[in-house]
C-alpha positions, 0 to 999 in steps of 0.5 A, spaced: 476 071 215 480 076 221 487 073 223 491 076 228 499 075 228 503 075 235 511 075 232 517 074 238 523 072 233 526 074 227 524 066 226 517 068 226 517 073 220 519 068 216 514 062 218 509 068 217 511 072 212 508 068 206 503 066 209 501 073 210 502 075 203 498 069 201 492 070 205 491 077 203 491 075 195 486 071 196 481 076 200 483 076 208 485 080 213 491 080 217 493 084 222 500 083 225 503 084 232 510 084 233 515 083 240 522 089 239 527 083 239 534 082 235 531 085 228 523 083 228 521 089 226 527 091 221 525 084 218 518 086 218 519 094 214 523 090 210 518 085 207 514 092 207 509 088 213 505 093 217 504 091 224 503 093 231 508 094 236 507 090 243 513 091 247 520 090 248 525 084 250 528 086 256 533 083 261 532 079 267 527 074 269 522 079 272 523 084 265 521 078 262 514 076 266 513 083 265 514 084 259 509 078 257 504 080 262 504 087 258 504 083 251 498 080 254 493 085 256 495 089 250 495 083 245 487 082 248 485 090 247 488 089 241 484 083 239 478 085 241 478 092 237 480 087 231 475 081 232 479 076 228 476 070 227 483 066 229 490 067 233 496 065 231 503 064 235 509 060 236 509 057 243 504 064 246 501 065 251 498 072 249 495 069 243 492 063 246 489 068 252 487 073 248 483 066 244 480 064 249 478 070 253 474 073 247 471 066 244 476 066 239 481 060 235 488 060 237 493 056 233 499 055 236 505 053 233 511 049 237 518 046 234 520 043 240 519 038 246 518 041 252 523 036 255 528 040 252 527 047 257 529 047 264 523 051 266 517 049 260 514 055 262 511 058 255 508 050 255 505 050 260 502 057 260 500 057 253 498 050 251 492 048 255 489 055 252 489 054 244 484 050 241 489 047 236 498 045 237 501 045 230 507 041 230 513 037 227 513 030 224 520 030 228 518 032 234 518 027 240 513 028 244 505 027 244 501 033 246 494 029 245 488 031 242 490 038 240 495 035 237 496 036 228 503 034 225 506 036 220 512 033 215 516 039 214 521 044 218 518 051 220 524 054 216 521 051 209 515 055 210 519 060 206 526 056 204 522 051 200 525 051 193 517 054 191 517 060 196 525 061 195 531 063 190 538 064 192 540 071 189 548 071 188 548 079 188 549 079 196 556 077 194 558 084 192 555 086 199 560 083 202 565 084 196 566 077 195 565 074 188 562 067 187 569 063 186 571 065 193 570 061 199 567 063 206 565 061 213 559 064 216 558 064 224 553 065 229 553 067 236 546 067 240 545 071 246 543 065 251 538 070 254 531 067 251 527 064 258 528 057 255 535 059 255 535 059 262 541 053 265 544 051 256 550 055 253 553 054 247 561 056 245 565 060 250 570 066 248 576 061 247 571 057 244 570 062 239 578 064 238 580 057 236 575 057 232 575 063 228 583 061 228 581 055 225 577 057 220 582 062 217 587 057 214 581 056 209 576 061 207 574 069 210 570 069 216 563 073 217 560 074 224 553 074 225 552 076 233 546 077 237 549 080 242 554 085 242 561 083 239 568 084 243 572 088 240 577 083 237 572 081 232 568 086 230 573 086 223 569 079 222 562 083 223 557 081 217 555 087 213 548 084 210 542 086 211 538 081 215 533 081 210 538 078 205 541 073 211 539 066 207 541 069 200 549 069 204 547 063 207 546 059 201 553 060 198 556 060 205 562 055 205 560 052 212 556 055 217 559 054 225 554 057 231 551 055 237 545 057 234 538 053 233 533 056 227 539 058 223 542 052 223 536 049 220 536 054 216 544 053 213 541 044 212 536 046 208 539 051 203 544 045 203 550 048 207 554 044 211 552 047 218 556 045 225 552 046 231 554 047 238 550 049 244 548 045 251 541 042 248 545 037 244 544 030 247 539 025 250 534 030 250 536 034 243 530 037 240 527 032 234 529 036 228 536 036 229 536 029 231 533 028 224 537 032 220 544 029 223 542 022 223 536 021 217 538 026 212 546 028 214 546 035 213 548 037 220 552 036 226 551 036 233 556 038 237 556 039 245 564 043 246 569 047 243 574 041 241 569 036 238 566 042 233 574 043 231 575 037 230 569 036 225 570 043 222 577 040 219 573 034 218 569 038 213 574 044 210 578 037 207 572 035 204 572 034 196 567 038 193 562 039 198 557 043 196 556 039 191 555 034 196 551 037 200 546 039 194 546 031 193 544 029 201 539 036 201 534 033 196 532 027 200 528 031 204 525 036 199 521 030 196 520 028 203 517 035 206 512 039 205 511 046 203 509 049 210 505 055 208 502 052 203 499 047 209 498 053 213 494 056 208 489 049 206 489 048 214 487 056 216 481 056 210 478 050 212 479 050 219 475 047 223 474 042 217 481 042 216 483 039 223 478 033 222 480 031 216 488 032 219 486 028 225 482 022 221 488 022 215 493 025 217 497 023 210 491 029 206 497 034 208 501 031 202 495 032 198 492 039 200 499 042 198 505 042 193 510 038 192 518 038 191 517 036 184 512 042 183 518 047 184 522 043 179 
């Protein structure tokens, strides 16, 4: 089989990366194309990934369309020289095209409701051209017909306790030690197109916090965007590829980010989030993951996440219960890329078996107990 990869997000390598490597054992070819956003292609190097640049992020709404009606026109030149059999993306519109124009599969994957973007444009663009929506359990709308769900996050596509083992040594990266206790933070750059109208902590909001956290642990900043100059003593000094090991053994994590605060939930960190999406129209995984299985909080100001940040740095042994509350949902959640692989094998089969018995996904791949 011929599979052809679009990535746009760090968040895309490490939905993809184990199922690359895991398709390429068994004997077929992938060929991968990548967007220079954040650290893509640094994250793709370093997983030693080959791919095909395809544009750049730009700035702006007008860059933005151009930039995806380049990704478009070459992403089908790219395509069609490389017959694949299957195209894969997250919310693309350039894979779901390119499918559709050369008679090809597309499979797109999508984590989130439409309802949660001002302007749902990628849905709109993307949908009614891929033959098949990959989405979550947790995901609170109906996308019809095309629709295949999935009991898992994205993010266990390569947090599973089977794809993923935190190494203490990014400690000394850091030139921490394991007695010692730190807070990592997150700020995003808000210039994503389903960013357009949402915002997340402000520069006071910022201050008071890092002010707060202080008083308790050292402070590390992961930042999207450039840092003002205040806080570039607090500037992470890990490779983005050792990212979820710091995240791991992280204290408390603190960001108006989404895929990483995630992240921080199923490594069992104490994560607070704070951005404009939280609310009556919040995506479904964060609802899950605050109210179902108590590893997160939703926050949608400054003083409510200061507030809950004290709340947690007084909280005994909070690691450790973080740990207890994480293991619910490894029993309950699947191994994504094992999914990924059954499901992409034995397509169209696998779609048929998905729609008639949707509970086959639990046995088609492993379980929690398997990584035990």
């Amino acid at each position: 089989m011929r599979i052809l990869i679009d990535m746009g997000h760090p968040a895309h390598v490490h939905l993809f990366k184990n199922f690359i490597w895991e398709m390429e054992k068994r004997g077929h070819r992938v060929l991968v194309t990548a967007r220079d956003k954040d650290v893509v292609t640094q994250l793709l190097k370093a997983y030693n990934i080959p791919y095909i640049p395809v544009g750049k992020k730009g700035t702006g709404s007008l860059n933005l369309i151009k930039e995806w009606t380049f990704r478009d026109f070459e992403i089908v030149r790219i395509a069609r020289k490389f017959n694949p059999d299957i195209l894969l993306g997250v919310l693309n519109p350039a894979t779901a095209h390119a499918a559709r124009l050369l008679g090809k599969v597309s499979v797109t994957f999508t984590d989130s409701e439409p309802e949660i973007a001002k302007y749902p444009i990628a849905d709109t663009i993307t949908l009614p051209f891929t033959d098949v929506i990959l989405t979550l359990s947790s995901v609170q709308h109906d996308y019809g017909e095309k629709e295949v769900r999935v009991n898992s996050y994205k993010e266990l596509a390569s947090l599973h306790p089977l794809r993923f083992s935190p190494n203490p040594d990014v400690l000394d990266i850091a030139g921490l030690t394991p007695e010692d206790d730190y807070a990592l933070v997150r700020f995003v750059a808000w210039d994503a197109y389903h960013d357009m109208g949402q915002g997340g902590l402000t520069l006071e909001d910022k201050h008071a916090l890092i002010r707060e956290l202080e008083q308790s642990c050292r402070v590390f900043i992961s930042s999207e965007s450039p840092l003002p100059p205040e806080f570039e003593k607090y500037r992470l000094p890990i490779p983005p590829e050792r990212m979820h090991d710091f995240l791991h053994y992280a204290k408390i994590f603190v960001s108006d980010s989404q895929t990483m605060t995630t992240e921080a939930a199923l490594l069992g960190t104490p994560a607070v989030r704070c951005n404009s999406f939280v609310g009556k129209n919040d995506m479904g995984n964060f609802v899950e993951l605050e109210e179902r299985y108590h590893l997160i909080y939703n926050c949608r100001d400054g003083p409510s996440v200061l507030s809950k940040v004290r709340e947690l740095l007084k909280f005994p042994n909070l690691k450790d219960e973080w740990a207890r509350r994480r293991e619910p949902l490894l029993h309950e959640k699947i191994d994504l890329t094992a999914f990924m692989v059954w499901f992409i094998e034995n397509y169209p089969r696998s779609f048929a078996e998905m729609k008639e018995h949707p509970k086959v996904q639990y046995s088609c791949v492993s379980t929690r107990r398997d990584a035990l």
